[in-house]
C-alpha positions in Angstrom: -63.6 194.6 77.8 -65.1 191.8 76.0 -63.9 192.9 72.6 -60.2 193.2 74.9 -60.3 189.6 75.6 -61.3 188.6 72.3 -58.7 190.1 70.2 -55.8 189.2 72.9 -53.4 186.8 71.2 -53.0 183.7 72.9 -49.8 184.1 71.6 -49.0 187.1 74.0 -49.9 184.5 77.3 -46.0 183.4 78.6 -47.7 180.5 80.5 -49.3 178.9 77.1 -46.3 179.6 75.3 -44.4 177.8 78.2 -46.8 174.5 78.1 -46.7 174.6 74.3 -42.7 174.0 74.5 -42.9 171.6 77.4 -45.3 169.3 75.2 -42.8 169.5 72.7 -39.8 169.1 74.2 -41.4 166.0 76.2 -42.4 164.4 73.0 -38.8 165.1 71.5 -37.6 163.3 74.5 -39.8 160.4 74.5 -38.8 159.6 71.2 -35.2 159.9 71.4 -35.5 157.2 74.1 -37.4 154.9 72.2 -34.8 155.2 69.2 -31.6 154.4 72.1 -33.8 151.5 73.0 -34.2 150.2 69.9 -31.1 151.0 67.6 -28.8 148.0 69.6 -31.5 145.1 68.2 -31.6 143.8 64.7 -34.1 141.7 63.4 -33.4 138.3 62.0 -35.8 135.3 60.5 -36.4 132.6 62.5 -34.6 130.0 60.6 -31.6 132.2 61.2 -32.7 131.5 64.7 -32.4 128.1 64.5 -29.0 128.3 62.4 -27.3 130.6 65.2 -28.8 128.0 67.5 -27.5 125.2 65.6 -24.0 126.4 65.6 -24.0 127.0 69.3 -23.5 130.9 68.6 -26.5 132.0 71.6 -26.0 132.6 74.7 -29.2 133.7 76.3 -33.3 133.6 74.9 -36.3 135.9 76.2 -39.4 134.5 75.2 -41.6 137.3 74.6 -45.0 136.2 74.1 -45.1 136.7 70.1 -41.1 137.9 70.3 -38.1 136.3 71.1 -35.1 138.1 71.8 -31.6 136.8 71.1 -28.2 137.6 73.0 -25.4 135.9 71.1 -22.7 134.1 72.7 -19.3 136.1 72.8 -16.0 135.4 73.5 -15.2 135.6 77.6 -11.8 135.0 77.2 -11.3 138.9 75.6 -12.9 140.3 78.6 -11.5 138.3 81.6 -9.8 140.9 84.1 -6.9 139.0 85.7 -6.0 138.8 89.3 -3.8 141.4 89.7 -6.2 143.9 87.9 -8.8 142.3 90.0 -7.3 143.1 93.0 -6.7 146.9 92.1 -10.2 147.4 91.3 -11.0 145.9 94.5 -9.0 148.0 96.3 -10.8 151.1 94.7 -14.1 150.2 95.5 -15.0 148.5 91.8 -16.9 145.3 91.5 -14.8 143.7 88.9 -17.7 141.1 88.3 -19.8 143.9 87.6 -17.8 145.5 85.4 -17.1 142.1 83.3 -20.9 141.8 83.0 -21.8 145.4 81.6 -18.3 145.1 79.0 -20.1 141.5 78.0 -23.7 143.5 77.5 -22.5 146.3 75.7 -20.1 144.2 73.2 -22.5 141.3 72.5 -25.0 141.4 69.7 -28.5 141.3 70.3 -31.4 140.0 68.0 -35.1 140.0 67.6 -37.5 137.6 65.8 -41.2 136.6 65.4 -42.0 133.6 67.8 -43.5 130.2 65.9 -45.1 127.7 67.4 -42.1 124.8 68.0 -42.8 121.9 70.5 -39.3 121.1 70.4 -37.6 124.5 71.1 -37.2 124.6 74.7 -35.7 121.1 74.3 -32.8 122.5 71.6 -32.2 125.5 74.2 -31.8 122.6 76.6 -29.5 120.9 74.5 -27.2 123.7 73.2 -27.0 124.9 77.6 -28.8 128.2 76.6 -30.5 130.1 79.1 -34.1 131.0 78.4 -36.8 133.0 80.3 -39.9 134.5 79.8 -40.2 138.4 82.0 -42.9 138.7 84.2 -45.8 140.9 82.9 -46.5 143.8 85.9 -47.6 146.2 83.4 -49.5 149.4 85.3 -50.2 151.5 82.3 -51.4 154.6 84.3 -48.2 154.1 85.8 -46.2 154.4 82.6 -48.2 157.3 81.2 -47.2 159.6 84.4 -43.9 158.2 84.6 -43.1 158.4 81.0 -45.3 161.8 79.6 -46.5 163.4 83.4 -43.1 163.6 85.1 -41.3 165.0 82.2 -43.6 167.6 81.1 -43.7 169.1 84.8 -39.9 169.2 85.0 -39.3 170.4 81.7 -41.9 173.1 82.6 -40.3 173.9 85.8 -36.6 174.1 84.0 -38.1 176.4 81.4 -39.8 178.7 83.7 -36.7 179.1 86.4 -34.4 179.8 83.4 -36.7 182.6 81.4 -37.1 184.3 85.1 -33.7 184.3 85.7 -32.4 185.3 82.4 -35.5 188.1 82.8 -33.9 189.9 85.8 -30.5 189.7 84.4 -31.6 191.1 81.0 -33.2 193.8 83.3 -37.1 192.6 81.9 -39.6 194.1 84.2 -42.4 192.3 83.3 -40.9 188.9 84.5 -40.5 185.9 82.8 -38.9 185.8 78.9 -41.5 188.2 77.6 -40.4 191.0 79.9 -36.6 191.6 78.5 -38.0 193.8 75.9 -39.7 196.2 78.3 -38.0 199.1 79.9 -36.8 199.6 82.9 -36.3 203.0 83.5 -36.4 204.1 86.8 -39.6 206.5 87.1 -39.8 209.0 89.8 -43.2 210.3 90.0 -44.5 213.8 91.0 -45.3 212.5 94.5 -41.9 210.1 94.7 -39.9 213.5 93.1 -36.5 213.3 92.7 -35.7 215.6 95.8 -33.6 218.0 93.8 -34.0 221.7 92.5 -32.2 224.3 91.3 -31.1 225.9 94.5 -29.0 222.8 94.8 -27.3 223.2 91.9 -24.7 226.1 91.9 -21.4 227.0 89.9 -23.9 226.3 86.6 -26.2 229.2 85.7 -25.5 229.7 82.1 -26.9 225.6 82.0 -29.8 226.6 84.9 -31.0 229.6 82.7 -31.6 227.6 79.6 -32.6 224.4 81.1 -35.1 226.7 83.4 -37.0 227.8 80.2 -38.0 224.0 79.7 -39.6 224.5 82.9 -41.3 226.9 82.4 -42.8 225.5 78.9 -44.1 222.5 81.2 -45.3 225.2 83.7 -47.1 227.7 81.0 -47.1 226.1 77.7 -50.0 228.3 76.5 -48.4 231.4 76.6 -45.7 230.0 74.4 -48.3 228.7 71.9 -50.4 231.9 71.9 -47.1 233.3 69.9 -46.0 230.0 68.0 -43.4 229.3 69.4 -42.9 225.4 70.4 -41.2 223.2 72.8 -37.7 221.9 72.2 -37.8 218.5 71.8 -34.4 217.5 73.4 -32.0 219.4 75.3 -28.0 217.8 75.6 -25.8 218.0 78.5 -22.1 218.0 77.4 -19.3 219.0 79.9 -16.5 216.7 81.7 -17.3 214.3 84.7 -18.2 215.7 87.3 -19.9 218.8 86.2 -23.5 217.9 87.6 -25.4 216.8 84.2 -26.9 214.0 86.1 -27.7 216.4 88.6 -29.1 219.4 87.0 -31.5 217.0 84.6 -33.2 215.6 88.0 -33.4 219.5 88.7 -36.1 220.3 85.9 -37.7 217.3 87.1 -37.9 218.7 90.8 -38.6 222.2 89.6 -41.3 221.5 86.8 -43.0 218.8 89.2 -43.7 215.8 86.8 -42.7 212.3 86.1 -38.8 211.9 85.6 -38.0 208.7 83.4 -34.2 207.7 84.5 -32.1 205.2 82.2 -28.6 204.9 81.4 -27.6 204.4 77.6 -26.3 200.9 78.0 -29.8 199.4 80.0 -30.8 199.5 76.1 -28.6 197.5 74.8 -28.2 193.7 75.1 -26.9 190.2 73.4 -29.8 189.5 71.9 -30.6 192.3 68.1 -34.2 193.9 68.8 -34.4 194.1 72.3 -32.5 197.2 72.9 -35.5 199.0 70.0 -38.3 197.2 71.9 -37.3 199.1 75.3 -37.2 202.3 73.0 -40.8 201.6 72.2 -41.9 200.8 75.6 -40.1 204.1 77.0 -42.0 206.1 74.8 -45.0 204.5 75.1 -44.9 204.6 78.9 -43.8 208.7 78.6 -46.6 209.5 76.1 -48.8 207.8 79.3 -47.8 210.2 81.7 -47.3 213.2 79.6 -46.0 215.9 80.4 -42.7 214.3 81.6 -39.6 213.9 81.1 -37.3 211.0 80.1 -33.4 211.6 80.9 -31.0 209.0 79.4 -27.3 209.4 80.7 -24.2 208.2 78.6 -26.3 208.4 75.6 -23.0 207.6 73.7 -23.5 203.8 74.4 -26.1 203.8 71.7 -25.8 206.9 70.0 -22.6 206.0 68.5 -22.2 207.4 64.7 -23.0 204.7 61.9 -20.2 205.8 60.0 -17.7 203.6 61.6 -18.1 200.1 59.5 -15.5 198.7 61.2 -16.9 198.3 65.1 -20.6 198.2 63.6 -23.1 196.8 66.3 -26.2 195.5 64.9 -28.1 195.9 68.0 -26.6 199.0 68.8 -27.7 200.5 65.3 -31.3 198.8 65.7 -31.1 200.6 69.1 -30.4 203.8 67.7 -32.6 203.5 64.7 -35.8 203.3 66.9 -35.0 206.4 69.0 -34.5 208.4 66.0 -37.8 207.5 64.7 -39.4 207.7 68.3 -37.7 211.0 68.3 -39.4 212.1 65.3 -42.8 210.5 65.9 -43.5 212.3 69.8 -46.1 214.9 69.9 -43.7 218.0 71.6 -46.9 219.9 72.4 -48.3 217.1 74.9 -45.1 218.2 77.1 -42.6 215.3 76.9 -39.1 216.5 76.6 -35.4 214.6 76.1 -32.9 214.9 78.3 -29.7 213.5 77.4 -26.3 213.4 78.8 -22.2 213.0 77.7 -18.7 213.5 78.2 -17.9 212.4 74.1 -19.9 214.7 71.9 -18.0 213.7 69.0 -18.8 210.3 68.5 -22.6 211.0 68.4 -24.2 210.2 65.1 -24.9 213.6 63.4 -28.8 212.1 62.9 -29.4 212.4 66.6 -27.7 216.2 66.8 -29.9 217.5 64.3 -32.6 220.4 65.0 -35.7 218.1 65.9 -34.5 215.9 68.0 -31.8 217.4 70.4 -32.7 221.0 69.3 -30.2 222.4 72.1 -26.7 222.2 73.4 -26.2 223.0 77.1 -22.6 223.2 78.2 -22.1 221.9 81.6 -18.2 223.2 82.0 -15.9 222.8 85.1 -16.7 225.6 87.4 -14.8 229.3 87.7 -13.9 230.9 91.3 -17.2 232.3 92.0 -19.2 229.1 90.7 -16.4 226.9 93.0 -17.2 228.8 95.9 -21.0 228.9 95.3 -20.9 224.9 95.1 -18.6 224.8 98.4 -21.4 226.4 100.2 -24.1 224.6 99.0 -22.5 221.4 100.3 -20.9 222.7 103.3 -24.5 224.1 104.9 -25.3 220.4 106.1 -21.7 220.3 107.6 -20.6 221.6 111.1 -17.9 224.8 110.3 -16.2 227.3 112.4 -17.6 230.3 111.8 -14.0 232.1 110.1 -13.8 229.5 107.6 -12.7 230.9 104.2 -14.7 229.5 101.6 -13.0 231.9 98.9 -9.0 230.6 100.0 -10.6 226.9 99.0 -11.8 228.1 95.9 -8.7 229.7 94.9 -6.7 226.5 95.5 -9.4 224.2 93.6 -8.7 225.8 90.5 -9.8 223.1 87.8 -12.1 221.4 89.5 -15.1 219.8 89.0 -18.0 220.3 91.3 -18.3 216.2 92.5 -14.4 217.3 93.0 -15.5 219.8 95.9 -17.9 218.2 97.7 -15.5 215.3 98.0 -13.0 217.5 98.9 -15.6 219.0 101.9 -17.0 215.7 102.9 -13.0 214.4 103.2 -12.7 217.5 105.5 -15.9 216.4 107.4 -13.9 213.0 108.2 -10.5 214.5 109.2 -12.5 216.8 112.1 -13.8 213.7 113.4 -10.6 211.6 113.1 -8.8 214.6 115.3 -11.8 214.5 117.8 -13.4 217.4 116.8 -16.8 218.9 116.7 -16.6 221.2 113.9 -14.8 221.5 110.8 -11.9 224.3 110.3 -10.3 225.9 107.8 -6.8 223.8 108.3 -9.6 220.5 108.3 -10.8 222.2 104.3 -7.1 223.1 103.3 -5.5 219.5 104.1 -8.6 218.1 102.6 -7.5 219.7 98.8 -4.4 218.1 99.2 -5.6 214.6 99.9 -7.4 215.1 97.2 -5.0 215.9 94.8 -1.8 214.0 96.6 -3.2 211.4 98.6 -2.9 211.3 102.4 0.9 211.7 104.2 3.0 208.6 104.3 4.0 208.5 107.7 5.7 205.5 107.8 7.7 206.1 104.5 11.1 207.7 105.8 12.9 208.8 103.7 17.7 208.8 104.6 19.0 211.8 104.9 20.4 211.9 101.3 17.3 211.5 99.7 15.7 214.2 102.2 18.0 216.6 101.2 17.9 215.9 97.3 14.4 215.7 97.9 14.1 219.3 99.8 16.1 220.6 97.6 14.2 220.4 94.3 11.0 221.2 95.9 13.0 225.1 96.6 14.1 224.9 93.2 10.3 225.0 92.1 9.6 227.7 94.8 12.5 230.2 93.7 12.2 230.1 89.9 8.4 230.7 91.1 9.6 233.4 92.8 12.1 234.9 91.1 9.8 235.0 87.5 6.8 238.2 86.7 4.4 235.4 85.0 3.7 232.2 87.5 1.5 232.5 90.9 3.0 232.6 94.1 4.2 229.8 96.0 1.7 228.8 98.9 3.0 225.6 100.8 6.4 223.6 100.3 6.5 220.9 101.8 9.2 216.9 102.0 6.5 214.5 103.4 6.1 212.0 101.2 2.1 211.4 100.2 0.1 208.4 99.0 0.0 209.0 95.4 3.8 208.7 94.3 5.2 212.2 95.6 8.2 212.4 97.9 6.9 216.7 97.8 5.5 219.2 96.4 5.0 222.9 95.9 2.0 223.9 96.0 1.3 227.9 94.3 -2.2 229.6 95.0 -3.1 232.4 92.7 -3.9 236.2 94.8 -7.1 236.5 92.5 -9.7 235.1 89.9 -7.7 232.6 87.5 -6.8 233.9 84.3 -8.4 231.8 80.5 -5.8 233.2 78.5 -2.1 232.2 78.8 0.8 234.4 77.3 3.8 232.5 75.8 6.2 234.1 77.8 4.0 232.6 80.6 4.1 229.2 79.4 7.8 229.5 79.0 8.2 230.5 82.6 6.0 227.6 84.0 8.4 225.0 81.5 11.1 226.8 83.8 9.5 226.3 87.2 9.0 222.6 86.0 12.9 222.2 85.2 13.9 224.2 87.7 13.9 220.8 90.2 16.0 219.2 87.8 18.2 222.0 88.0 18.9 222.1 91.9 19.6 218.1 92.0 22.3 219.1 89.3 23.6 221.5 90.7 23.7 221.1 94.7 24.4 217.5 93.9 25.6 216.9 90.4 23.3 214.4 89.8 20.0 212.9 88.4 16.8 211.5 89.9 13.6 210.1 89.1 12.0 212.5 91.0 12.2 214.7 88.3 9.6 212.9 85.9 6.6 214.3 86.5 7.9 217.5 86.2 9.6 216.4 82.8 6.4 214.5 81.7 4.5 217.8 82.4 6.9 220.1 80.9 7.1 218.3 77.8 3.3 218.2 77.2 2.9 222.1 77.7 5.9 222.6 75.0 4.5 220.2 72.5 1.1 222.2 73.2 3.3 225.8 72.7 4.9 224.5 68.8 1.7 221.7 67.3 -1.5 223.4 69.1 -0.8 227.2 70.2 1.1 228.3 67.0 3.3 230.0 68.8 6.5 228.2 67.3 9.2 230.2 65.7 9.6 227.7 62.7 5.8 226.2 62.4 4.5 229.5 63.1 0.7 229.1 63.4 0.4 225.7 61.8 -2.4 223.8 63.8 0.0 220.3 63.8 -2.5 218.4 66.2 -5.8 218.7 67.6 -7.8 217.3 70.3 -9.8 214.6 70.7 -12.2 213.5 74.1 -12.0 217.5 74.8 -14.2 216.3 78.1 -12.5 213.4 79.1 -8.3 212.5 78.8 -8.3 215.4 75.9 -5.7 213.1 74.0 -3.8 215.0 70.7 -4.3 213.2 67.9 -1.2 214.7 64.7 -2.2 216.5 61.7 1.3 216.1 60.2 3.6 214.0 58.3 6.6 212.3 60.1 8.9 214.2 58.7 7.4 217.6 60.6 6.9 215.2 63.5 10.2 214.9 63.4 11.0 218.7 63.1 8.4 219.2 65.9 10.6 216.8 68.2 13.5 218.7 67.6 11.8 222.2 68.2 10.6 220.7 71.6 14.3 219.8 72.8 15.5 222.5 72.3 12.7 224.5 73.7 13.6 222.2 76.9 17.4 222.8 76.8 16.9 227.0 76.8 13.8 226.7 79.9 16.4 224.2 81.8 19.4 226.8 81.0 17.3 229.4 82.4 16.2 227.5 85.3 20.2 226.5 86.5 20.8 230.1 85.9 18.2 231.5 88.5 19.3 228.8 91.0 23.0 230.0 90.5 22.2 233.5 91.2 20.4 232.6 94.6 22.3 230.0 95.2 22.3 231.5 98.9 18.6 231.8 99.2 18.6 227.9 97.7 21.0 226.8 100.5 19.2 228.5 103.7 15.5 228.2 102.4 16.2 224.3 101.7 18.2 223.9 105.2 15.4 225.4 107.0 12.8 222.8 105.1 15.0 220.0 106.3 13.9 221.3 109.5 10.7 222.0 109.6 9.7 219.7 106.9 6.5 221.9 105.8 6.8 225.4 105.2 4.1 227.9 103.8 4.5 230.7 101.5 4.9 233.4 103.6 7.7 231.6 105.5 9.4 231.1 102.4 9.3 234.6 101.0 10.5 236.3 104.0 13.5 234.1 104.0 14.0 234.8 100.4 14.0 238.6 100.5 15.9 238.2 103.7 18.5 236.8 102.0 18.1 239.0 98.6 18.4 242.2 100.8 21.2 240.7 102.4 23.0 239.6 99.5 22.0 243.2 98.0 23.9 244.8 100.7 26.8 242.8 100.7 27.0 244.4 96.6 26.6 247.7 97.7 29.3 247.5 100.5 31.5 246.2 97.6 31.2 248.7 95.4 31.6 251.5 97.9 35.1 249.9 99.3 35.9 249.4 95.5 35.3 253.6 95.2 
């Protein structure tokens, strides 16, 4: 302990450091004063004195002791304030005398010379009208010392103190004070403080569970890995959209291997100031390698582990950032159990240095859920939630399709809140089904009624979708149809389910029949009303995408053939297409894509002209009703097939 104290740098104590730059700060101070109090006098000899007395230039003497100090006499006249300004500055509170006296002080010169013994000055001062004085000596010079060295060292002190804490807890230091900002502050959630979380409440991710479980089980039993050589990843990376649970399954292996979980988000390293960011690298590791095994998760690592390669949006403290987490990386023993978890939704924009074997030695794909994972996340949320026992957990997962899991348990807590809004106790399967669609549309607009015109426009194209739905082999059935407008820009919808487990692969002549569902709104405005809406833009918006997709990405163009024109970039987050091409194929490609349009939107009037019958009853009724579901609308429409069928067959016969 002794040897401790001894080789502490006195350096390292903030409270020294603090008194150090109030001393100097207060000196600074003192003799920036001094200087304003002694830059407005000039010294002069005394026989220039006596000539500036002579000449009736002075206006006012102090006699000093060994010093006198001369005011010379200015001009009044220059700084008179006349009556009428006299009375305005009376009127706003100013002392006009007051103000002529400090304009006289501040333009007159002042003077200083050494006093000689002269029987006969106070009789010239008399003479020439000047006034003279000597100041009364109340000198208290303990007085001065605390007023002018005391006071301003304790406030400077105080000021430098308050500001370092405060800039301390906004810089996120934990240590307090200005030599705190370079420790970290990662949230550390001990083995008796765990995070509350294991794997059984974590579903819809086993691929991610099973290789994220064999890090467990290294912390568990790490000598039955070494007995054959084999050693402990050092890193693992969670890659997969929002959503997907990353966050969530890293605080799993910390519940599941019981020890300390080290929580930080990438951008808590990085700050204003270049080095701080490294320095909370440092301190991490050093507080991991103290409670090892653990493990330290950082989330968004792409806010520091941003490639280098990009000169042009270069952050010094970023890189510095970076820098030190590859070499802590690199410098960790893996054997003494501390592990890297990491997580992101932009893969690609890593710096290839940090994705090498050795430091993140494994990939774990955390991807949006398939039927059977939605439905295993659905009932892990809905256990803690009140249900009717026929609820139909696999209907909600068939109607989620491309959801992520925070997506669900949104979608079952929003359900939770509409069985209380109605006054019930429990939640029922209408309470999970209206839930997806407020979700996904927003909640109904009661209050937004819509004239009769636009209701029947509106109803309509919403049975346009629904019949080239039904009427095409490759597109899911229809489920709901329905006029009332919702909170998210809709006026309708139609919503299709599919009968069984969603399909990864999509056909062409499939894509081509959902271009045609998507027109086929268009289509029924046209030709029921011979005109054209906005209400047809998301639809055109959507179908335009999936034909650009068809001819630039899918290869499945006619005059590209299987050219890859774009690709994408952000796969996990807007998936934006970024052009492989020149602008004269971009050109071609936009002309491929019109007239793919024009042959789905021919095909779609063409459907609707051939059940023009089933259009006109099926849209009549939804006037009605408003809301109708699928069944309702499919035994209307082979009602109306069959009878249209029958009226053909009676035809022929009377034609025989």
């Amino acid at each position: 302990m002794q040897n401790d104290k001894k080789n502490r740098s006195p350096l390292k104590n903030p409270l020294l450091i603090f008194l150090v730059i109030s001393v100097v700060a207060t000196v600074i101070l003192n003799m920036v004063m001094l200087s304003m109090q002694t830059t407005k006098t000039q010294e002069i000899s005394y026989s220039d004195f006596l000539q500036m007395l002579n000449e009736d230039k002075i206006d006012k003497v102090i006699l000093e002791g060994d010093r006198l100090t001369i005011y010379e006499k200015i001009d009044e006249s220059s700084i008179e304030v006349d009556s009428e300004t006299s009375s305005l500055m009376s009127a706003l509170g100013i002392d006009a005398d007051e103000v002529v006296e400090k304009a006289k002080n501040n333009s007159r010169n002042v003077y200083y010379t050494g006093y000689i013994y002269d029987d006969r000055l106070l009789e010239m001062l008399d003479e020439k009208g000047v006034d003279y004085s000597t100041p009364i000596q109340n000198d208290n010079p303990i007085l001065d010392f605390v007023l002018t060295w005391i006071l301003p060292l304790v406030v400077i002190y105080l000021l430098f103190f308050l500001l370092t804490r405060s800039m301390s807890k906004r810089m996120g230091g934990s240590g307090g004070g200005i030599m705190g900002i370079g420790q970290s502050n990662a949230k550390l959630y001990s083995v008796e403080n765990a995070t509350g979380v294991t794997f059984a409440d974590v579903a819809g991710q086993e691929e991610a569970k099973e290789s994220l479980d064999e890090i467990v089980d290294y912390l568990h039993n790490p000598s039955k890995y070494h007995a054959i050589g084999a050693k402990q990843p050092k890193g693992a990376l969670l890659v997969g959209p929002p959503g997907t649970g990353k966050t969530l399954l890293a605080k799993a292996v910390a519940g599941e291997a019981k020890v300390p979980f080290f929580s930080l988000s990438g951008s808590e390293f990085v700050e204003m100031f270049v080095g701080v960011g490294a320095s909370r690298v440092r301190d991490l590791f050093k507080q991991a390698s103290a409670k090892a095994p653990c493990i330290i998760f950082i989330d968004e690592i792409d806010a520091i582990g941003k490639s280098r390669d990009n000169q042009i949006s270069s952050n010094d403290e970023r890189e510095q950032t970076l820098n030190q987490l590859l070499s802590e990386m690199d410098g960790f023993d893996s054997s003494k159990g501390l592990v890297i978890l990491a997580a992101t939704n932009r893969p690609e924009v890593l710096d290839k240095a940090l994705l090498r074997p050795g430091r993140f030695d494994r990939r774990i794909i955390v991807e949006k859920p398939d039927l059977k994972g939605r439905e295993d996340i659905l009932k892990v949320h809905i256990k803690n939630v009140k249900t009717e026992p026929d609820i139909n957990l696999h209907e909600m997962a068939l109607a989620t399709s491309g959801t992520a899991g925070a997506d669900l348990a949104n979608m079952v807590n929003e359900a939770a809140l509409r069985a209380v809004r109605c006054g019930r106790k429990t939640v029922t399967q209408e309470d999970l089904m209206e839930a997806i669609e407020v979700i996904i549309a927003g909640k109904e607009k009661k209050d937004r009624i819509l004239s009769e015109k636009e209701k029947r426009i509106v109803s309509f194209h919403e049975v346009g979708h629904a019949l080239a739905t039904a009427v095409q082999k490759h597109t899911q059935p229809v489920h709901k149809i329905t006029i009332v407008p919702r909170t998210m820009g809709s006026l309708g919808y139609t919503m299709q389910m599919p009968e069984e487990e969603e399909h990864y692969l999509m056909s062409k002549d499939e894509i081509l029949d959902q271009i045609t569902v998507f027109l086929a709104g268009r289509a029924a405005e046209e030709l029921v009303f011979n005109i054209k809406t906005t209400g047809a833009a998301n639809d055109i918006e959507r179908a335009t995408s999936l034909a650009r997709n068809m001819i630039t990405q899918y290869g499945m163009s006619d005059k590209f053939g299987m050219a890859g024109l774009e690709s994408i970039q952000n796969k996990y987050l807007d998936g934006r297409s970024v052009s492989n091409c020149s602008e004269e194929t971009k050109t071609d490609v936009d002309k491929e894509i019109v007239d793919l349009l024009k042959k789905c939107y021919d095909k779609a009037m063409n459907i609707l002209k051939e059940n023009r019958d089933a259009l006109d009853e099926i849209s009549e009724f939804l006037i009605n009703k408003e809301t109708i579901t699928g069944d309702q609308f499919m035994e209307i429409f082979d009602r109306v097939k069959e009878s249209r069928e029958e009226k053909s067959d009676n035809a022929e016969s009377d034609e025989e």
